[in-house]
N, C-alpha and C positions, 0 to 999 in steps of 0.2 A: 504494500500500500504506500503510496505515495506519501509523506510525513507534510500535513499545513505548513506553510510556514510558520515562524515565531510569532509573527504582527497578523497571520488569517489565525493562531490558536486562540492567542489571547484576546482576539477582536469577537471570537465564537466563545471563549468565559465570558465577555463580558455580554455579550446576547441573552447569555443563560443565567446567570445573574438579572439580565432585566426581567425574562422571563421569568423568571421567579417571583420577582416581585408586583408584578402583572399579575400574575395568577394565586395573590395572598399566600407564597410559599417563604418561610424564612431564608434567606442567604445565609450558610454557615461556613465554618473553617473545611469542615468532614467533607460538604458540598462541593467544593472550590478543588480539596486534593482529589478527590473521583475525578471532578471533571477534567482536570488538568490534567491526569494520567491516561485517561482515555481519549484528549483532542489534541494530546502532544504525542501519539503513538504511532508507533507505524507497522503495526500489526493488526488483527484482526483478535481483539482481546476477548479472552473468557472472565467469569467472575474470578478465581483463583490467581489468575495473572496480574487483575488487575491488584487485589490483597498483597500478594508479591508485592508487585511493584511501590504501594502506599507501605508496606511494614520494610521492607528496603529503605525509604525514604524517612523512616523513624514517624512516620501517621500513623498515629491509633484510631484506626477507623473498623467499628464495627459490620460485621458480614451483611445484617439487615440494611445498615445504610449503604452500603453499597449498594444494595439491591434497589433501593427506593430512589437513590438518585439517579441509576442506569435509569430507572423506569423514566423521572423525570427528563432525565437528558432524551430518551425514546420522543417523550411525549411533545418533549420543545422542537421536534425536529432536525438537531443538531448533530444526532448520533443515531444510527440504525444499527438495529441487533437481526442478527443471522443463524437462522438454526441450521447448520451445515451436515447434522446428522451425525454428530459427535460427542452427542451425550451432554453436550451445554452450550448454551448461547453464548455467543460473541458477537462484540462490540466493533463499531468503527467513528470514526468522527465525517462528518457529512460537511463539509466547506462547502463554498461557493464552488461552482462548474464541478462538481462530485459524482458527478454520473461515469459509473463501470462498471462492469460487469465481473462475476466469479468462474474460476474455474480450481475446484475442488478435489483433491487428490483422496480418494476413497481408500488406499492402504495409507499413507503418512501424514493426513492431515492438512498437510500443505494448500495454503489459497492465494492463487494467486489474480490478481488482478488486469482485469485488460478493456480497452475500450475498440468497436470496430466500426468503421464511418458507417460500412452500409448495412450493419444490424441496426442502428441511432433512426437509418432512414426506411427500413423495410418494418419494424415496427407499429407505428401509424397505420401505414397501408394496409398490415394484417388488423388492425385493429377496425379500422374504415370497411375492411370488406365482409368483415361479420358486424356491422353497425354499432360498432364497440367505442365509446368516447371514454378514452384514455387519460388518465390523470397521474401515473407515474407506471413503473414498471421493475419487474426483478429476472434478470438470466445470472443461470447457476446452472453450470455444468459439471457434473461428475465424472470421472474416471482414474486416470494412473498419470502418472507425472512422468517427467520425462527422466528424473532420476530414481524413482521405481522403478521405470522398465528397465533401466542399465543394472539395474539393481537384479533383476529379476533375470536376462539374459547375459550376464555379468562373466 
């Protein structure tokens, strides 16, 4: 996953922060370290990871709050969770022009990221020709990665 920049992370805390207060939700410190870890990331984070990475950083952040600010970050639109079929959700941070697509490694977990001009534009058209008005969309491709198969023919 492509990492925001520093000044699109911290311009997306401070969204979420308003957001919060917009929506009668306290801003707190526990708040602030979730989100930071999750919209300065450049991975595709689980709850566990994200734990990691706040008790790494010496935050005592409880497991529930973690959970309830993912959900809020969910909810602000800022961060989209993925159920890849690996037995827990994962997180991503959603900046401006965030539109890509998945492609999912069913033996190692592996997700990698990719965007293609003429899937963006064929899209629509599938969408138009069964009379479908579209408001966002998700492709997620499963299979074997290129270093499981070498792994596998090795």
């Amino acid at each position: 996953m492509a990492r925001l920049a520093s000044g699109e992370a911290e311009a997306l805390l401070g969204s979420f922060r308003e957001w919060l207060r917009r929506h009668g939700q306290p801003v707190t410190r526990q708040r602030d370290q979730v989100a930071a870890v999750v919209l300065g990331s450049t991975d595709h984070l689980s709850v566990e990871q994200i734990q990691e990475r706040l008790q790494a950083q010496g935050a005592t952040v409880g497991l529930a709050t973690v959970y309830r600010t993912l959900d809020l970050l969910v909810q602000s639109g800022m961060v989209r969770g993925h159920d890849f079929g690996q037995r827990s959700r994962r997180y991503e941070p959603m900046g401006p022009g965030s539109v890509h697509e998945h492609l999912i490694c069913t033996r190692c977990g592996k997700v990698e990221e990719f965007t293609h001009e003429r899937l963006e534009r064929m899209l629509p058209i599938i969408a138009d020709e069964y009379g479908f008005q579209p408001d966002r969309h998700r492709v997620e491709i499963y299979g074997v990665c290129r270093e499981c198969q070498r792994r596998v023919l090795g």
